[in-house]
N, C-alpha and C positions, 0 to 999 in steps of 0.2 A: 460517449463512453458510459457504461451503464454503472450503478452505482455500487455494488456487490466489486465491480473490476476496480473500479477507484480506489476502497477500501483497500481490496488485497494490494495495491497498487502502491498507494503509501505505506503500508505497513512493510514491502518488501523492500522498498527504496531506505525507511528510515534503518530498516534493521542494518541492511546491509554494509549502509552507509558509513551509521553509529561502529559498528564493529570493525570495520579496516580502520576507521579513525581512532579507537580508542586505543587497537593495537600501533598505532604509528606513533600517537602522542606518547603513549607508556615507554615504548622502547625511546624516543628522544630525550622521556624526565629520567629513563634512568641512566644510560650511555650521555645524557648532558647535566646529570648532576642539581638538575632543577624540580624541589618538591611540587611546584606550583604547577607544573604541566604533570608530574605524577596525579595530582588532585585534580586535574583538566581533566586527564583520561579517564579516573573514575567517574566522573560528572557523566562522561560521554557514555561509559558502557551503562551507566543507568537509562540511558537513552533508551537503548534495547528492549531494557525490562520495561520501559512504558511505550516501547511501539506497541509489544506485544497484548499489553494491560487494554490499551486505547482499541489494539482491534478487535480483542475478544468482547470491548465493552459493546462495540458500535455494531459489533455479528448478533451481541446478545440480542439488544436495545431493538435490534428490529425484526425479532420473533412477532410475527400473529398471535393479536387476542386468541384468550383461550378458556377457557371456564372457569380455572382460578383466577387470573390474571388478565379482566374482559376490559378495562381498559389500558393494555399493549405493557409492553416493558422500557421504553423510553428511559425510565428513571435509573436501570442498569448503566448507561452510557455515563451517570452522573455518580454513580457509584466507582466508575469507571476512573475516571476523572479524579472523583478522592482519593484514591489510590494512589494517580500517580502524584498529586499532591505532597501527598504522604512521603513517598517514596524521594523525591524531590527533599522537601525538609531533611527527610533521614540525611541525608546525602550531601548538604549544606552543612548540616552538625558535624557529620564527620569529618567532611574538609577543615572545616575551624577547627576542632579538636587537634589534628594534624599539625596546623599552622602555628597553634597553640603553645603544644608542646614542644616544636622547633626552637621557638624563641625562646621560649622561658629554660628549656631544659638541654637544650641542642644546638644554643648562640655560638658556638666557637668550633661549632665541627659544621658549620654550613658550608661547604663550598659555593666557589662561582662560578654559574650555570656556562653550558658553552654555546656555540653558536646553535647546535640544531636545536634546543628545543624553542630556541626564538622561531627560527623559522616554521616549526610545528606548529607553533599559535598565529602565525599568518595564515598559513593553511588552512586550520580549524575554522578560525573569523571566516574567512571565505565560503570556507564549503557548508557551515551551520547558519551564515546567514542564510546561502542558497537554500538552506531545506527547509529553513523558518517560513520563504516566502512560497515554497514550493507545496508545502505540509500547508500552509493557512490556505492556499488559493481552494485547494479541494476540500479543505475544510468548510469554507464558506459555502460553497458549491453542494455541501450534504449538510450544512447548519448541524455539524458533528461537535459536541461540546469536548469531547474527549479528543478527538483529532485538533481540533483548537489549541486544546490545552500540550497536546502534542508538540503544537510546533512555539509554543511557547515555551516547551524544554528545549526544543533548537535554538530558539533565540537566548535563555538566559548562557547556554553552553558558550552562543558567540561572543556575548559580555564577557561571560569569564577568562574564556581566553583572550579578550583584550587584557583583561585585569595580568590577568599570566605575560601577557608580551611586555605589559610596563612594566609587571614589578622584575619577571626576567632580565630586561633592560636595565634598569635601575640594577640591581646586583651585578652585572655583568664590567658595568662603572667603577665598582665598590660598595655600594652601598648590599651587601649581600644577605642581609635582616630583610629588604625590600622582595626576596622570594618568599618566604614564610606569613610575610607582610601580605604579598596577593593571594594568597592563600584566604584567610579572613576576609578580605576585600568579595572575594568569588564566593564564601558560605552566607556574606549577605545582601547578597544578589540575590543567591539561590533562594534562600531563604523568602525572599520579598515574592517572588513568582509565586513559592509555593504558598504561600499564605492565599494569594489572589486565585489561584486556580483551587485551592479549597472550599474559599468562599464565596466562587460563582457556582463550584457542586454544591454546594450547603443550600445556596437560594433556589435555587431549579430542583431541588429534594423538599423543600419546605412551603412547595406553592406559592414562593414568593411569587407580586403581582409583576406585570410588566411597565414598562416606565413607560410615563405620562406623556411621553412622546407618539410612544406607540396606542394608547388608548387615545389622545385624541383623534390618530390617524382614522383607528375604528369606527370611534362615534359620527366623524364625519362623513365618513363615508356611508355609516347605515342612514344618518340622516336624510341622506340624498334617494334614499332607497323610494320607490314608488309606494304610497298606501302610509308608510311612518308618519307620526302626527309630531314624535319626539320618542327621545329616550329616558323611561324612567329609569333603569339601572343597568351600570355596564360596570361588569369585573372582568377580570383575565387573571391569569395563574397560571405559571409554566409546569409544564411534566416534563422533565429533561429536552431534550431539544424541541418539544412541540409547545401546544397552547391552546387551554381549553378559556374561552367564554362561555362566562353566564349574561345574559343581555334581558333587559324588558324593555318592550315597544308600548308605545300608546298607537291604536289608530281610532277611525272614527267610529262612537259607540253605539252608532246603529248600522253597523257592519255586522254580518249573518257570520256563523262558526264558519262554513267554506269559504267565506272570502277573508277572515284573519288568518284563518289558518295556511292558506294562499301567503298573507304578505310574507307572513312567519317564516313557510317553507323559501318564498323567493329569498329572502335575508339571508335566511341560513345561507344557501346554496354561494350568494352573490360571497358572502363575506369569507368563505371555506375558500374559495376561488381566488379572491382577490388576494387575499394572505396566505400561502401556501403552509405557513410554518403552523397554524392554525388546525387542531385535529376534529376539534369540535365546538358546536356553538349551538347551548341549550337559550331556547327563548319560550321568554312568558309574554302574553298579550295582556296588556291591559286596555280596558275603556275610557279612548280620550273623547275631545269633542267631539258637539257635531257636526 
């Protein structure tokens, strides 16, 4: 499957998804009386707004350089990304806000919730874990930051609607403060995702380097490279889903310009190749032994 179909592929899956869902949780928080599956449902139709966010990010993101913009647009997808972040936060505050108000100001006109919108939050658990693993697979699959972050709005949805079927359950008991309760409970979940899916766009926007994991995988591999004597410097630094290397090589210092220039290009090529995620890798020669 090519990667353009993937794209439009999840973004039509989650939208469509999100939207019968939000419309089935809404109508059970309000024909069942339970605020906490009303605030499930807004959670979910937020969904929507960051299918739609994530795909125009990842349509952007992989425009061809262009003479303003000669090394790619990558860093859209991470724009992409803050957004839904953002959007996610908003929408955690509100839910609190809501829960908030319930209790402090709304304690004695709470009802208890009925049986659908428990079963609503089974539902939801099921079918948002389904698209958290559904949404990551092909997100891995396009090393898509913003589809990532995507199904990381699936998966906080799934928690919250656990938080909704306990605190639903709990009220359904008696204990009826316990719906306005999950309520809070689901704004700081929400809240937690959105913090983290901000601050992996913030680092992939700021050049942060790649972990040390990954840079030694690099070094050892150019190590091995034919003509290398050693590495005098290796950096990396993400542009939204890719990764540029700076590298210097030592080889031997009475090696003629065509034959460093030789190992340089083999590296290049080898390490482009070997790392797919990798868009480019500027290398300096230096003169090691002899």
């Amino acid at each position: 499957m090519g990667e353009d179909r993937i794209v439009n592929k999840l973004s039509l899956v989650g939208i469509i998804g999100n939207v019968f869902l939000s419309a089935f949780k809404l109508l059970a928080g309000i024909f069942g009386n339970s605020g906490a599956m009303i605030s499930d449902a807004v959670h979910s139709l937020s969904d929507v707004f960051a299918t739609l966010i994530a795909w125009v990010g990842v349509v952007m993101s992989r425009q061809k350089e262009d003479k303003e913009h000669p090394y790619g647009h990558e860093r859209l997808e991470c724009v992409a990304s803050l957004i839904l972040g953002v959007i996610l936060a908003g929408t955690g505050v509100g839910i609190g806000y809501t829960g908030i108000h319930k209790l402090y100001f709304e304690s004695e006109a709470i009802e208890t919730p009925t049986l659908l919108p428990l079963i609503a939050a089974v539902v939801s658990i099921v079918v948002k874990e389904g698209m958290f693993w559904y949404t990551m697979y092909y997100a891995k699959r396009l090393d898509s930051p913003a589809f990532k972050a995507d199904a990381w709005h699936h998966r906080s949805d799934a928690i919250s609607s656990i938080g909704s079927f306990i605190g639903i359950g709990l009220a359904r008991l008696g204990f009826t403060f316990m719906d306005p309760v999950a309520s809070l409970l689901i704004c700081l979940l929400i809240l937690k995702v959105a913090f983290d899916i901000c601050q992996d766009a913030l680092n992939k926007m700021l050049d942060t380097s790649c972990d040390s994991v990954f840079e030694q995988k690099v070094s050892n591999f150019v190590n091995e490279q034919e003509g290398v004597q050693k590495i005098d410097m290796l950096r990396t630094r993400q542009f939204g889903s890719k990764i540029y290397i700076d590298l210097e090589i030592a080889v031997r210092r009475d090696s003629s310009l065509i034959e460093a220039h030789a190992i340089a290009e083999r590296v290049h090529e080898a390490v482009e190749k070997k790392f797919p995620n990798v868009k480019h890798v500027m290398i300096h020669v230096n003169p090691g032994e002899e």
